[in-house]
PDB file of N, CA, C and O in Angstrom:
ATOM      1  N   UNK A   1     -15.797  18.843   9.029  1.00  0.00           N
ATOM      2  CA  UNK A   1     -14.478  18.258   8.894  1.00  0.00           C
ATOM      3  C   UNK A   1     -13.627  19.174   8.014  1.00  0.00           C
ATOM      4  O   UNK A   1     -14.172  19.415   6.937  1.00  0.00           O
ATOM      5  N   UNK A   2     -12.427  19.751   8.191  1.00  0.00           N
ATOM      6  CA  UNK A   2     -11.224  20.075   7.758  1.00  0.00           C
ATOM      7  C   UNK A   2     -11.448  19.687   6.832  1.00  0.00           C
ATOM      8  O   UNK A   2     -12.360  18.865   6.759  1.00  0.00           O
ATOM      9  N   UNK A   3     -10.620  20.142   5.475  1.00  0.00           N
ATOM     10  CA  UNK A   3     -10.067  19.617   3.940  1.00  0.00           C
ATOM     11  C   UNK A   3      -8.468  18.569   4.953  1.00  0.00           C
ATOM     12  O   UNK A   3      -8.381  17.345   4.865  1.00  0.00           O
ATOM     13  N   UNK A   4      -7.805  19.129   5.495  1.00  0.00           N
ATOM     14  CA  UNK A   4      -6.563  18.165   5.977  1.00  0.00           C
ATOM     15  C   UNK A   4      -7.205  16.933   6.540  1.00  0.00           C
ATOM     16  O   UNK A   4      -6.752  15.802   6.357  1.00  0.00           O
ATOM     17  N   UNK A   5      -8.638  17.297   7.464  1.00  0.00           N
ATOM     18  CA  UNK A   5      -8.705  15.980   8.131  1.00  0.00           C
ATOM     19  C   UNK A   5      -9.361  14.908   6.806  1.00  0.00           C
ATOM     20  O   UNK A   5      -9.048  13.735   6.598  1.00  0.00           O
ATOM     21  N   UNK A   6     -10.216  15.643   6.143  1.00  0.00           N
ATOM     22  CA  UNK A   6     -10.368  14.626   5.202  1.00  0.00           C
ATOM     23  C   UNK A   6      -9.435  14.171   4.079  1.00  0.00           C
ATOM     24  O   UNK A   6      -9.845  13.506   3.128  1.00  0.00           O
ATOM     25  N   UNK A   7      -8.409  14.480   4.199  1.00  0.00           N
ATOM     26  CA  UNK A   7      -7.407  13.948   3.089  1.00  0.00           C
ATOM     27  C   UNK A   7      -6.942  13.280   3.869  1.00  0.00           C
ATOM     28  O   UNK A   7      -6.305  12.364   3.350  1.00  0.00           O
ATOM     29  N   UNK A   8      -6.939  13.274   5.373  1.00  0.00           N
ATOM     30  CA  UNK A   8      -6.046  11.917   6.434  1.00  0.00           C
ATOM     31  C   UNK A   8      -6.567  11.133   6.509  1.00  0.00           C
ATOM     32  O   UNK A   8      -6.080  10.142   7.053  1.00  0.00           O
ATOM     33  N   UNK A   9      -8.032  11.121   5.938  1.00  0.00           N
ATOM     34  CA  UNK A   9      -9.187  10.022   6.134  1.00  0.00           C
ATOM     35  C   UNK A   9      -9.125   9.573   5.387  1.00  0.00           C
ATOM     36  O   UNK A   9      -9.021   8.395   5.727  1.00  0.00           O
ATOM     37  N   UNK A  10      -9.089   9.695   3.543  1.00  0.00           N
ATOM     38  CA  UNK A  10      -8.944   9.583   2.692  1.00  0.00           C
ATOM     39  C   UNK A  10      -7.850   8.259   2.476  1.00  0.00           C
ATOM     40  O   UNK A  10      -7.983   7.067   2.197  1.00  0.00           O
ATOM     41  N   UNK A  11      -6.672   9.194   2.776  1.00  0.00           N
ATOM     42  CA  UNK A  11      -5.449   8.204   2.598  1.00  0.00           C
ATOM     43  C   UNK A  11      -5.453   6.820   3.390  1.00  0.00           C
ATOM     44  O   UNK A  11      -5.113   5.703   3.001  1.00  0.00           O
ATOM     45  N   UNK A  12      -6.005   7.297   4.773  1.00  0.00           N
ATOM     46  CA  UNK A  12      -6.032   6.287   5.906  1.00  0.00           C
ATOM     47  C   UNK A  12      -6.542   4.927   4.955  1.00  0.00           C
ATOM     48  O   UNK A  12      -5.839   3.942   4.728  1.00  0.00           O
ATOM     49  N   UNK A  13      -8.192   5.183   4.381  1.00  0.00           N
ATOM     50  CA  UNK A  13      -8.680   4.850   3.823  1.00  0.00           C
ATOM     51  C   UNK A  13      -8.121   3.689   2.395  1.00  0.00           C
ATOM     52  O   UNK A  13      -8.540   2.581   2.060  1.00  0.00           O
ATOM     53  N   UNK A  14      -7.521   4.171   2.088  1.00  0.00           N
ATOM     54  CA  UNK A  14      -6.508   3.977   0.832  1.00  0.00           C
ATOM     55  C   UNK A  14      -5.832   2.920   1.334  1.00  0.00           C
ATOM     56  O   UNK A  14      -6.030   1.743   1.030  1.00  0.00           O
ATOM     57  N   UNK A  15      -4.877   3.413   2.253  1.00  0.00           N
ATOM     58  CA  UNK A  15      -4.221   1.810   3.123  1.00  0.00           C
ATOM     59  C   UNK A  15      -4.508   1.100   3.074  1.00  0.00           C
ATOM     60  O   UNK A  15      -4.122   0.107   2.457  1.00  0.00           O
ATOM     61  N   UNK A  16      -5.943   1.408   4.182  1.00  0.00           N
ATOM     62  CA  UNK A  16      -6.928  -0.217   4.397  1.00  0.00           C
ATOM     63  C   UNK A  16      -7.338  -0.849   3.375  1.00  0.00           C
ATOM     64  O   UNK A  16      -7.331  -2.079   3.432  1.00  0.00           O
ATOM     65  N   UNK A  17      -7.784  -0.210   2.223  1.00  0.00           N
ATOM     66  CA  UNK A  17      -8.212  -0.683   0.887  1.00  0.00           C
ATOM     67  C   UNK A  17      -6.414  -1.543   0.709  1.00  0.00           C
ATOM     68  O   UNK A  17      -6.224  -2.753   0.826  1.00  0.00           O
ATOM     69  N   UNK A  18      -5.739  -0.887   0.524  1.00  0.00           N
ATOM     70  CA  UNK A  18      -4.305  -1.687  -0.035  1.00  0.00           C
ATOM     71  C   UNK A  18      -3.933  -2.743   0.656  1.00  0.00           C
ATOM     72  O   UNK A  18      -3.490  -3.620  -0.086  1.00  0.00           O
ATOM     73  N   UNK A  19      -3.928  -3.188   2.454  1.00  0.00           N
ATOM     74  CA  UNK A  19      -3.995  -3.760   3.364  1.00  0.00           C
ATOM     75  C   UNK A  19      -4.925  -4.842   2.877  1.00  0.00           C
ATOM     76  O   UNK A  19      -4.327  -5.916   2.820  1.00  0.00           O
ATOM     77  N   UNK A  20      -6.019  -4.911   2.557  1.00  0.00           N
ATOM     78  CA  UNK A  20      -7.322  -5.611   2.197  1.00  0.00           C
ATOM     79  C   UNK A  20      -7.337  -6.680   0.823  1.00  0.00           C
ATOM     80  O   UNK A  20      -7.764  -7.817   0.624  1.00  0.00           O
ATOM     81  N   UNK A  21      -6.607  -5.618  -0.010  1.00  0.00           N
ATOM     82  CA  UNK A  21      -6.100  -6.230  -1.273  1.00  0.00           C
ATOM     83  C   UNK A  21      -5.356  -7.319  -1.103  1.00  0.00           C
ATOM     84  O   UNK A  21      -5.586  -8.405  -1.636  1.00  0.00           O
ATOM     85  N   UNK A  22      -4.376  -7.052  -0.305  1.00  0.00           N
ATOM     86  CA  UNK A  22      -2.941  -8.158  -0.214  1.00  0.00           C
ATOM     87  C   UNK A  22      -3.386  -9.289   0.586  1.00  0.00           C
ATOM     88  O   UNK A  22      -3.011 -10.421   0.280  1.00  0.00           O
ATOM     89  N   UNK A  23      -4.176  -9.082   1.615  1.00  0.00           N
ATOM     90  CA  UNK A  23      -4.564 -10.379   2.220  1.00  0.00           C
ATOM     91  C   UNK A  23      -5.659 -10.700   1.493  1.00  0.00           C
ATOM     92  O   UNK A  23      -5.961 -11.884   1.646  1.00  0.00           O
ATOM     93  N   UNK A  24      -6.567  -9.940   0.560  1.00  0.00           N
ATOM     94  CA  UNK A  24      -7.331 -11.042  -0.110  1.00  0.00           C
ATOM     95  C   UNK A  24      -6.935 -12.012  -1.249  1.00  0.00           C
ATOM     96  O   UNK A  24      -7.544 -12.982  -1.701  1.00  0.00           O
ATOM     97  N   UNK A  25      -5.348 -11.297  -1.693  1.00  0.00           N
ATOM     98  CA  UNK A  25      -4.799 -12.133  -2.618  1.00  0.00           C
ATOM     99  C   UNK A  25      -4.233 -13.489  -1.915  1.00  0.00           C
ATOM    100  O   UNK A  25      -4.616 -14.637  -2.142  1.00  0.00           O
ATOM    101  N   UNK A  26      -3.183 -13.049  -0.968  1.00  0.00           N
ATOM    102  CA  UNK A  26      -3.101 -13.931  -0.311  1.00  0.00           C
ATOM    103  C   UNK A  26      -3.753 -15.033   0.349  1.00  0.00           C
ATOM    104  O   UNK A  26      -3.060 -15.949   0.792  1.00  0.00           O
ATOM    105  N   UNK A  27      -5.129 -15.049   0.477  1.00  0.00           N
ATOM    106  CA  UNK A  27      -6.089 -15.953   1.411  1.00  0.00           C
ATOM    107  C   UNK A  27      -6.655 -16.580  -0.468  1.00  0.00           C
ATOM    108  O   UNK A  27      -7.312 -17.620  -0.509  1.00  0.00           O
ATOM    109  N   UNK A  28      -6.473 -16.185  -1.197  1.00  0.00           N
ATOM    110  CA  UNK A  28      -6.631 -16.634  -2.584  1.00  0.00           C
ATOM    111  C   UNK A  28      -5.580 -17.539  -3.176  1.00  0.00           C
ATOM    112  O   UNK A  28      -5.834 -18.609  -3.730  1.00  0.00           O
ATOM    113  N   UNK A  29      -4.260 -16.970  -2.997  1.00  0.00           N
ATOM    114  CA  UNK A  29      -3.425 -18.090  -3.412  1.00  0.00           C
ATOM    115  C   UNK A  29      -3.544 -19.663  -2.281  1.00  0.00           C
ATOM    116  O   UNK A  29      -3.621 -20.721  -2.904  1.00  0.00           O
ATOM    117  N   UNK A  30      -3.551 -19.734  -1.076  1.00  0.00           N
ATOM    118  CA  UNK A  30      -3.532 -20.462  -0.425  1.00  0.00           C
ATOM    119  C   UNK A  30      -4.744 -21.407  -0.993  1.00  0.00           C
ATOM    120  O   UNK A  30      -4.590 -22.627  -1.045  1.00  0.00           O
ATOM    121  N   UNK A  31      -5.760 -20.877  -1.346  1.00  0.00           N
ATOM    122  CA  UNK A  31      -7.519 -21.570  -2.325  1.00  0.00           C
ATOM    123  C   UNK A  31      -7.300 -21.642  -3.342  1.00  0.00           C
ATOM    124  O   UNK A  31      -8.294 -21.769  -4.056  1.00  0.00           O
ATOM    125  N   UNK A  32      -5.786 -21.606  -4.128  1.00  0.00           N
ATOM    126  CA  UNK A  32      -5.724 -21.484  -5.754  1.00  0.00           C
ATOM    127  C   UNK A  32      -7.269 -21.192  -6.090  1.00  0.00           C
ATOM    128  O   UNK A  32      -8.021 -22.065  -6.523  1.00  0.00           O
ATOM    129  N   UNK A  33      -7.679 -19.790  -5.827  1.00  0.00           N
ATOM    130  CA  UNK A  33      -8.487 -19.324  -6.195  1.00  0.00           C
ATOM    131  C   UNK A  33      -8.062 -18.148  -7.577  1.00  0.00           C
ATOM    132  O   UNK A  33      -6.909 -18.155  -8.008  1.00  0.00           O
ATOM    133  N   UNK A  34      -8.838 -17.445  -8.013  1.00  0.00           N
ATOM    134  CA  UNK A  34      -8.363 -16.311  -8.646  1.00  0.00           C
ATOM    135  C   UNK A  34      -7.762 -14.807  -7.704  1.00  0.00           C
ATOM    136  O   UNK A  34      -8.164 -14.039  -6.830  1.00  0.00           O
ATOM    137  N   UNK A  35      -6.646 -15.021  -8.506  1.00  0.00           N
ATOM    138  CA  UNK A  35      -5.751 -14.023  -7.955  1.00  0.00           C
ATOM    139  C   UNK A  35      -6.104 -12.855  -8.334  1.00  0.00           C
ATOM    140  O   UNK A  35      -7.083 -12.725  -9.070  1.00  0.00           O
ATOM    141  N   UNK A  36      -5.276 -11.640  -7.845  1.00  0.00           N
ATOM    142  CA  UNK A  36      -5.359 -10.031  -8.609  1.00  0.00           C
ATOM    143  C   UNK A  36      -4.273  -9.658  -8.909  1.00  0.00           C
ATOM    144  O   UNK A  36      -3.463  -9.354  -8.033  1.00  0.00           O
ATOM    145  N   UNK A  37      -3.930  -9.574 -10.423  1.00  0.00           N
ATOM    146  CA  UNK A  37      -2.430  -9.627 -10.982  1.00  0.00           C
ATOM    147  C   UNK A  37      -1.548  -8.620 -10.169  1.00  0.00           C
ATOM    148  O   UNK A  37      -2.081  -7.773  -9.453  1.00  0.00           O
ATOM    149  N   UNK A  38      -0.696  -8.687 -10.246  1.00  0.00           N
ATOM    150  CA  UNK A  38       0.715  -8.235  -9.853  1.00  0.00           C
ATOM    151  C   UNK A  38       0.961  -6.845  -9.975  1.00  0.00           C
ATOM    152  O   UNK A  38       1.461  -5.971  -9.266  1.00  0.00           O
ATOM    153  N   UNK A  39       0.133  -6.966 -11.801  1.00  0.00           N
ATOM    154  CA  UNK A  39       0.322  -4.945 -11.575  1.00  0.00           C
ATOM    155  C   UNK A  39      -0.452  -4.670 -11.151  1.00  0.00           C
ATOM    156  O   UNK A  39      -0.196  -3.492 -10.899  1.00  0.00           O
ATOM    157  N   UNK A  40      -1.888  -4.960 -10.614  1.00  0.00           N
ATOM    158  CA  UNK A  40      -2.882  -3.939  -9.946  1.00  0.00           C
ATOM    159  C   UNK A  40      -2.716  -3.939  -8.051  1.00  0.00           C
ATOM    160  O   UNK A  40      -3.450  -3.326  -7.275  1.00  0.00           O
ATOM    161  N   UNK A  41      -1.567  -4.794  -7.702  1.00  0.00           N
ATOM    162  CA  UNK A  41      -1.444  -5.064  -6.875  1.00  0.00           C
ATOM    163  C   UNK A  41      -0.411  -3.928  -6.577  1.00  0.00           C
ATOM    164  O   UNK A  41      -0.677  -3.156  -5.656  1.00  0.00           O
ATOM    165  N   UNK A  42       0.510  -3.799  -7.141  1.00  0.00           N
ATOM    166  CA  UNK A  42       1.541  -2.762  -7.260  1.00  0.00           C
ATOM    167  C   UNK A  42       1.211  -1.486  -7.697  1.00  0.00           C
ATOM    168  O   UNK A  42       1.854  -0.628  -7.092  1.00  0.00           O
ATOM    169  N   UNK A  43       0.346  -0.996  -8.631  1.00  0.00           N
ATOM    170  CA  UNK A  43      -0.598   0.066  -8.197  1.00  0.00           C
ATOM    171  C   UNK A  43      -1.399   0.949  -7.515  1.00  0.00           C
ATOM    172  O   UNK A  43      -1.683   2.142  -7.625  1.00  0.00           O
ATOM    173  N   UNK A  44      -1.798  -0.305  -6.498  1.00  0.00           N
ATOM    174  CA  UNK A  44      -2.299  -0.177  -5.346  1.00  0.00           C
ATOM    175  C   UNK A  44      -1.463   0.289  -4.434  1.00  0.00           C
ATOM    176  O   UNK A  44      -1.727   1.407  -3.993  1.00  0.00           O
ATOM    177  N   UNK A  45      -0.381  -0.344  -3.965  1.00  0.00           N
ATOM    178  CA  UNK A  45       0.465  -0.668  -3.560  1.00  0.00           C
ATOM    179  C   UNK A  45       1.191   1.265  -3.566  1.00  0.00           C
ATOM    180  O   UNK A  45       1.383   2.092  -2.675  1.00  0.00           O
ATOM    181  N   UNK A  46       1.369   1.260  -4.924  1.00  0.00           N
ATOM    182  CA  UNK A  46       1.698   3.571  -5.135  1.00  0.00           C
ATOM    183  C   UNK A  46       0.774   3.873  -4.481  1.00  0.00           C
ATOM    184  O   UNK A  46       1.338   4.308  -3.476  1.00  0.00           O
ATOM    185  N   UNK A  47      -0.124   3.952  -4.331  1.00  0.00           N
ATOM    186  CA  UNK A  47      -1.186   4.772  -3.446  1.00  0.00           C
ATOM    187  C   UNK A  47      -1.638   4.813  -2.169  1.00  0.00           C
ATOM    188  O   UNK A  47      -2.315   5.566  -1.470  1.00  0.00           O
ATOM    189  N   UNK A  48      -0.979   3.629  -2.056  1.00  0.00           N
ATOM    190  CA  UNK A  48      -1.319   2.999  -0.201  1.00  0.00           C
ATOM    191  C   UNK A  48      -0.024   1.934   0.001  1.00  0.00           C
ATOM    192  O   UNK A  48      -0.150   0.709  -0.019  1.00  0.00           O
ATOM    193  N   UNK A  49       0.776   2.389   0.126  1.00  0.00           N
ATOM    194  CA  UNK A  49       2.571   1.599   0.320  1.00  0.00           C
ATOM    195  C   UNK A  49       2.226   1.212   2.183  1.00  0.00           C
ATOM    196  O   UNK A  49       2.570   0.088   2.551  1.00  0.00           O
ATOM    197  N   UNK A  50       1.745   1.905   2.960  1.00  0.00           N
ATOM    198  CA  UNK A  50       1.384   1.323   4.076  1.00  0.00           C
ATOM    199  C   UNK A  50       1.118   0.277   4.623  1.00  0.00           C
ATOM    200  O   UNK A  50       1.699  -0.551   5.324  1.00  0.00           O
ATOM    201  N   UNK A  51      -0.524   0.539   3.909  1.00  0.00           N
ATOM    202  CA  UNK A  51      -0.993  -0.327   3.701  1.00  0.00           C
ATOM    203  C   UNK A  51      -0.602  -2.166   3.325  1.00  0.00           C
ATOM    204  O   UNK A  51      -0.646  -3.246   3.914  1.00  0.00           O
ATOM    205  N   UNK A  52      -0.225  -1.626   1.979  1.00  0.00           N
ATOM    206  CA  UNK A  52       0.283  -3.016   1.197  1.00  0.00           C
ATOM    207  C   UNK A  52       1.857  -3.364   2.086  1.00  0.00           C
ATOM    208  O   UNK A  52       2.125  -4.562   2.185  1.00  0.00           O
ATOM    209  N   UNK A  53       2.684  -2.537   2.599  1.00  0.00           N
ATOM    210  CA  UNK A  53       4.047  -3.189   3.414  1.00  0.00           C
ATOM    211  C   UNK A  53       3.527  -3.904   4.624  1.00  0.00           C
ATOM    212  O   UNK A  53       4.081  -4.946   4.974  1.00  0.00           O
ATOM    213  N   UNK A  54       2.470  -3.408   5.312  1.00  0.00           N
ATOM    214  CA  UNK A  54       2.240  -4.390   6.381  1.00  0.00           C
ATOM    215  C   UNK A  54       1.705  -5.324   6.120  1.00  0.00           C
ATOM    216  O   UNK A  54       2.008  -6.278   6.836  1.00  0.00           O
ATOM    217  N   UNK A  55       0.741  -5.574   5.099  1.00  0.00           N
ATOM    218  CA  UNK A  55       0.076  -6.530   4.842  1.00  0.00           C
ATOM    219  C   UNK A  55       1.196  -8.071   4.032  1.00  0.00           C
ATOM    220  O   UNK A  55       0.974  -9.265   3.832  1.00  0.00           O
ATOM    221  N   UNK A  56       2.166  -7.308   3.836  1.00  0.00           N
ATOM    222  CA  UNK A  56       3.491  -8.468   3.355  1.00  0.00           C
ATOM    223  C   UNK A  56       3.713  -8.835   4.182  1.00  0.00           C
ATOM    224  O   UNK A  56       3.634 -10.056   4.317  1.00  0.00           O
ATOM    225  N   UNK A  57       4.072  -8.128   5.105  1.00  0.00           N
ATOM    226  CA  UNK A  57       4.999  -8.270   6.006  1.00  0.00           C
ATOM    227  C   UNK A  57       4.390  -9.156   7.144  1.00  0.00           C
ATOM    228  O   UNK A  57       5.023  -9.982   7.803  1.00  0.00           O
ATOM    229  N   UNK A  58       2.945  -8.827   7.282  1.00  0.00           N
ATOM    230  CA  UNK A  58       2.059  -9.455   8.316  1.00  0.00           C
ATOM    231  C   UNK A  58       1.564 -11.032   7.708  1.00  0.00           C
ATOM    232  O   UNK A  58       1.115 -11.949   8.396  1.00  0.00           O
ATOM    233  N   UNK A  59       1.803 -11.039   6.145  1.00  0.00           N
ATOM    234  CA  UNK A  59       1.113 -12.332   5.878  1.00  0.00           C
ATOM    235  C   UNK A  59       2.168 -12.992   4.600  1.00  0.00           C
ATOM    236  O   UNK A  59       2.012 -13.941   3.831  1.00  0.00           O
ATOM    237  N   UNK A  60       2.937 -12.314   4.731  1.00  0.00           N
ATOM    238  CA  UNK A  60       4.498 -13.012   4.129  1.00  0.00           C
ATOM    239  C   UNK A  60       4.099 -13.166   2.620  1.00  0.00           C
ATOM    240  O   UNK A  60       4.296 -14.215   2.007  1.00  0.00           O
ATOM    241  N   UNK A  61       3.510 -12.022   2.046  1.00  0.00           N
ATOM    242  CA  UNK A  61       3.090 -12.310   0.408  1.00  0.00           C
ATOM    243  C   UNK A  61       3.373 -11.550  -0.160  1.00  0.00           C
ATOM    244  O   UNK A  61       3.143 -10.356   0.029  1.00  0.00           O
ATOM    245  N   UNK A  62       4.262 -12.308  -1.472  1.00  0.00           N
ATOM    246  CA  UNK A  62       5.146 -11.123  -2.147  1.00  0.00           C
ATOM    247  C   UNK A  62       6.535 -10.565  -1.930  1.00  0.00           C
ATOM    248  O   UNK A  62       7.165  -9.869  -2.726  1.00  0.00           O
ATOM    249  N   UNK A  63       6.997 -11.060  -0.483  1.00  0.00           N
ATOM    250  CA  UNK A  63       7.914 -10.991  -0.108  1.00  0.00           C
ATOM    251  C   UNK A  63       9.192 -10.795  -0.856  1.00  0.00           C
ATOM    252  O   UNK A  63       9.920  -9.814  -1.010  1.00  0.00           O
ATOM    253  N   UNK A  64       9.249 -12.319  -1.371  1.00  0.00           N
ATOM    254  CA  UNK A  64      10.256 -12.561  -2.241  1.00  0.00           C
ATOM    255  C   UNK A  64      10.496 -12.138  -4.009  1.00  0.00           C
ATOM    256  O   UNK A  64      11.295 -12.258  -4.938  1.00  0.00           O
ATOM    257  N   UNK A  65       9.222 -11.600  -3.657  1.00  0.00           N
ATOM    258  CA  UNK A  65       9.015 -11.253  -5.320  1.00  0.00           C
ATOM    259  C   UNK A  65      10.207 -10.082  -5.859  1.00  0.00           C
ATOM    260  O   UNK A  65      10.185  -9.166  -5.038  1.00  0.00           O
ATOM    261  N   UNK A  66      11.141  -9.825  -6.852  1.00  0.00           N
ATOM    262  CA  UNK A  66      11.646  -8.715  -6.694  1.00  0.00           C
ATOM    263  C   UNK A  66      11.145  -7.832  -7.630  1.00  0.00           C
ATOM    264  O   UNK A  66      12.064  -7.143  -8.073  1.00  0.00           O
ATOM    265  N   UNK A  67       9.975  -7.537  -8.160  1.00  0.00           N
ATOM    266  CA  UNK A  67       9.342  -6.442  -8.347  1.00  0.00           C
ATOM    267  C   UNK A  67       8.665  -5.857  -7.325  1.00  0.00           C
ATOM    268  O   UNK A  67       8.260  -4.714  -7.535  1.00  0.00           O
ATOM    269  N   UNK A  68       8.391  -6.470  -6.032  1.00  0.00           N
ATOM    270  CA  UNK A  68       7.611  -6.278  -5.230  1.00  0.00           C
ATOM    271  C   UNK A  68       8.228  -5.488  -4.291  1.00  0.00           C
ATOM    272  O   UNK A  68       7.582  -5.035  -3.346  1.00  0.00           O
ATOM    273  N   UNK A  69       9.717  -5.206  -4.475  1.00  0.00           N
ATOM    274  CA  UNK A  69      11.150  -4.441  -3.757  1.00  0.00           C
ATOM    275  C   UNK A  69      10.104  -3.033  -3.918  1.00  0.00           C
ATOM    276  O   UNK A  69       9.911  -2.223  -3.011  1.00  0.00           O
ATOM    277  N   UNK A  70       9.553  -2.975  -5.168  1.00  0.00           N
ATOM    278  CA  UNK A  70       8.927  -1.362  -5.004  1.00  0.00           C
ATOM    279  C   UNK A  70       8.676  -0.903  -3.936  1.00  0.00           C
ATOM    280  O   UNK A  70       9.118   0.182  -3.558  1.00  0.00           O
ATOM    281  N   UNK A  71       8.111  -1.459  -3.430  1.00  0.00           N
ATOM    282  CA  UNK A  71       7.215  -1.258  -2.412  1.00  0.00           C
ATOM    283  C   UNK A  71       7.458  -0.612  -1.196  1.00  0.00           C
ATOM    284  O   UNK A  71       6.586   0.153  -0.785  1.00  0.00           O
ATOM    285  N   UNK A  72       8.498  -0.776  -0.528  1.00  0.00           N
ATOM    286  CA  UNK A  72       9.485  -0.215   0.456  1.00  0.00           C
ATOM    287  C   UNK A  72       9.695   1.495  -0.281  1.00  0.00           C
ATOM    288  O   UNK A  72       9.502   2.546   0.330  1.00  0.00           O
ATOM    289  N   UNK A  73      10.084   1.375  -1.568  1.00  0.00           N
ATOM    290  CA  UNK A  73      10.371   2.479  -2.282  1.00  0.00           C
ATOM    291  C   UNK A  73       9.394   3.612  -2.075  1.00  0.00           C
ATOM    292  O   UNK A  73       9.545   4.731  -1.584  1.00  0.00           O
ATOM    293  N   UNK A  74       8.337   2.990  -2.600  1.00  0.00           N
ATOM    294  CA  UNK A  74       7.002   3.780  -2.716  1.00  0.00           C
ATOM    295  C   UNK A  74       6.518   4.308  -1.404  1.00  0.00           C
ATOM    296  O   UNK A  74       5.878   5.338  -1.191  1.00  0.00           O
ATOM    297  N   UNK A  75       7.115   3.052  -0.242  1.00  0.00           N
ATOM    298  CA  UNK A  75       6.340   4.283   1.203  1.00  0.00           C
ATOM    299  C   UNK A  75       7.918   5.538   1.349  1.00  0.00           C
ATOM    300  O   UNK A  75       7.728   6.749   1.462  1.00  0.00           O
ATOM    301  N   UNK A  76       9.236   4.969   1.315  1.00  0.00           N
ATOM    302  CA  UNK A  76       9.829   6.241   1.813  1.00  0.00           C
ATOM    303  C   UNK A  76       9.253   7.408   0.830  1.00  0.00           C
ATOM    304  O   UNK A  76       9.112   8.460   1.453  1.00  0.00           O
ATOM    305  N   UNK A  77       8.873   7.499  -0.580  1.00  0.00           N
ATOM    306  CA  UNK A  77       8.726   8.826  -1.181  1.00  0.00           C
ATOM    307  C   UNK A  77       7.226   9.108  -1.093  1.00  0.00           C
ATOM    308  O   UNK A  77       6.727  10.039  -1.725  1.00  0.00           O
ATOM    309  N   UNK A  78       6.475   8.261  -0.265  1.00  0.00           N
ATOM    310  CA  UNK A  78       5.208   8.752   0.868  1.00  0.00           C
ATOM    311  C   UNK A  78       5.572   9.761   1.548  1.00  0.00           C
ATOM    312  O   UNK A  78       5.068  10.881   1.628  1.00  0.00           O
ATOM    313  N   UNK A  79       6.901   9.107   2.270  1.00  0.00           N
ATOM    314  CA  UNK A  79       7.403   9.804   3.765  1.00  0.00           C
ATOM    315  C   UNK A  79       8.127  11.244   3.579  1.00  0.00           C
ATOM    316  O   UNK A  79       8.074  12.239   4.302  1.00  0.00           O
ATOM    317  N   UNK A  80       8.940  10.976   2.157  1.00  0.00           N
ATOM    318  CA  UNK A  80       9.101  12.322   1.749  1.00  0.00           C
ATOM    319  C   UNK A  80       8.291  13.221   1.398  1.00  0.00           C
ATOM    320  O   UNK A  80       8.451  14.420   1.630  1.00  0.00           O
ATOM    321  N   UNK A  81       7.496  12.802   0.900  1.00  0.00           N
ATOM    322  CA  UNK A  81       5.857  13.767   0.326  1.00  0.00           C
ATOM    323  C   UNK A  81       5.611  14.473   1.374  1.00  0.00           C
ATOM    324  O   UNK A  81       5.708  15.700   1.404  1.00  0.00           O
ATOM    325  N   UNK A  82       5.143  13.484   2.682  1.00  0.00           N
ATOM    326  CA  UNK A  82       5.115  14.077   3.821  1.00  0.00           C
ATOM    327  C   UNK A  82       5.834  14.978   4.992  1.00  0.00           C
ATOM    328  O   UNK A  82       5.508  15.338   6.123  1.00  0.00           O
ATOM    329  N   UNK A  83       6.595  15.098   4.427  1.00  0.00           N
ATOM    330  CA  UNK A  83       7.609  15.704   5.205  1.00  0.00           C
ATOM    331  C   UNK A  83       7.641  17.120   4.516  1.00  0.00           C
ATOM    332  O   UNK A  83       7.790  18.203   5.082  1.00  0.00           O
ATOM    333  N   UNK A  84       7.446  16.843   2.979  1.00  0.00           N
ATOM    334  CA  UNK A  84       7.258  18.264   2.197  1.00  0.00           C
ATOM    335  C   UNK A  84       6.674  18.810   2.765  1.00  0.00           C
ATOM    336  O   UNK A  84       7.027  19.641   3.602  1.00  0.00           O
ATOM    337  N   UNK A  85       5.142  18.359   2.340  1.00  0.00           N
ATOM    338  CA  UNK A  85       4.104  19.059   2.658  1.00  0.00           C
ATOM    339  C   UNK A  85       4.030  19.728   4.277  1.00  0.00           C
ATOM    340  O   UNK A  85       3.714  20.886   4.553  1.00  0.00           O
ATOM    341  N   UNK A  86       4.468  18.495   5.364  1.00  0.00           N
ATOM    342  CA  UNK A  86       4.486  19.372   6.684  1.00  0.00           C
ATOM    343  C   UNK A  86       5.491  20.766   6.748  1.00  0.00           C
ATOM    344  O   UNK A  86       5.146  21.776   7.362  1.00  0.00           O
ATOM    345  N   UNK A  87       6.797  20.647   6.005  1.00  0.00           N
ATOM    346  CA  UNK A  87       7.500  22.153   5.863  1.00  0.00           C
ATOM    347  C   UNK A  87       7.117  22.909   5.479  1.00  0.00           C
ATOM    348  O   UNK A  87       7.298  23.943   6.122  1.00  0.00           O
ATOM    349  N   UNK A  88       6.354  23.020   4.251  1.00  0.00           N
ATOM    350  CA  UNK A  88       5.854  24.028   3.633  1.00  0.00           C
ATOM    351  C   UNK A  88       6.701  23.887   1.868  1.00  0.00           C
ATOM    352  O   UNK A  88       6.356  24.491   0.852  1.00  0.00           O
ATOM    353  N   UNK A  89       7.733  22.996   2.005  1.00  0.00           N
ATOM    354  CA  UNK A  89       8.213  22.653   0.722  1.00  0.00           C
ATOM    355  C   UNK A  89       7.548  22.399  -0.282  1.00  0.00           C
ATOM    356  O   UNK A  89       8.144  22.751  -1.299  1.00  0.00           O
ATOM    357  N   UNK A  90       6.184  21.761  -0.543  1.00  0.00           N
ATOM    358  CA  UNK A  90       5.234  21.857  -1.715  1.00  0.00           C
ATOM    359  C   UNK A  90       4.326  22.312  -1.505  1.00  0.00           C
ATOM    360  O   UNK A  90       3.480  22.440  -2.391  1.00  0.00           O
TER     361      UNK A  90
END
């Protein structure tokens, strides 16, 4: 395997982990079970914005939160990262 393909695996990876997070919080609040606070959620969330936007978006959690506005933030300067790196800009 490539060093690129494994950093696409990597990240891919990262998503699903962030994806995973949000619906397990979510399937937790619905069980007033124990939650996973807000900042590790949003942490997550920097590292896998993919991830964690579909998983709002797919299970309506956090939505309304407005710290949770990050989040949108955090994938476009994904998208910019990416766009660097494909030019040759970083």
């Amino acid at each position: 395997m490539t060093p690129v393909l494994a950093a696409i695996a990597v990240y891919l990876l990262i998503n699903a982990v962030a994806f995973f997070a949000y619906y397990r919080d979510k399937r937790s609040a619905k069980r007033s079970a124990w939650r996973t606070p807000e900042k590790t959620l949003l942490v997550i969330a920097l590292f896998g914005p993919f991830g964690a936007f579909g998983a709002m978006h797919a299970f309506r959690h956090k939505t309304q939160k407005p710290l949770f506005r990050l989040v949108p933030f955090f994938l476009c300067l994904h998208l910019v990262l990416a766009a660097a790196l494909i030019t040759g800009l970083v």
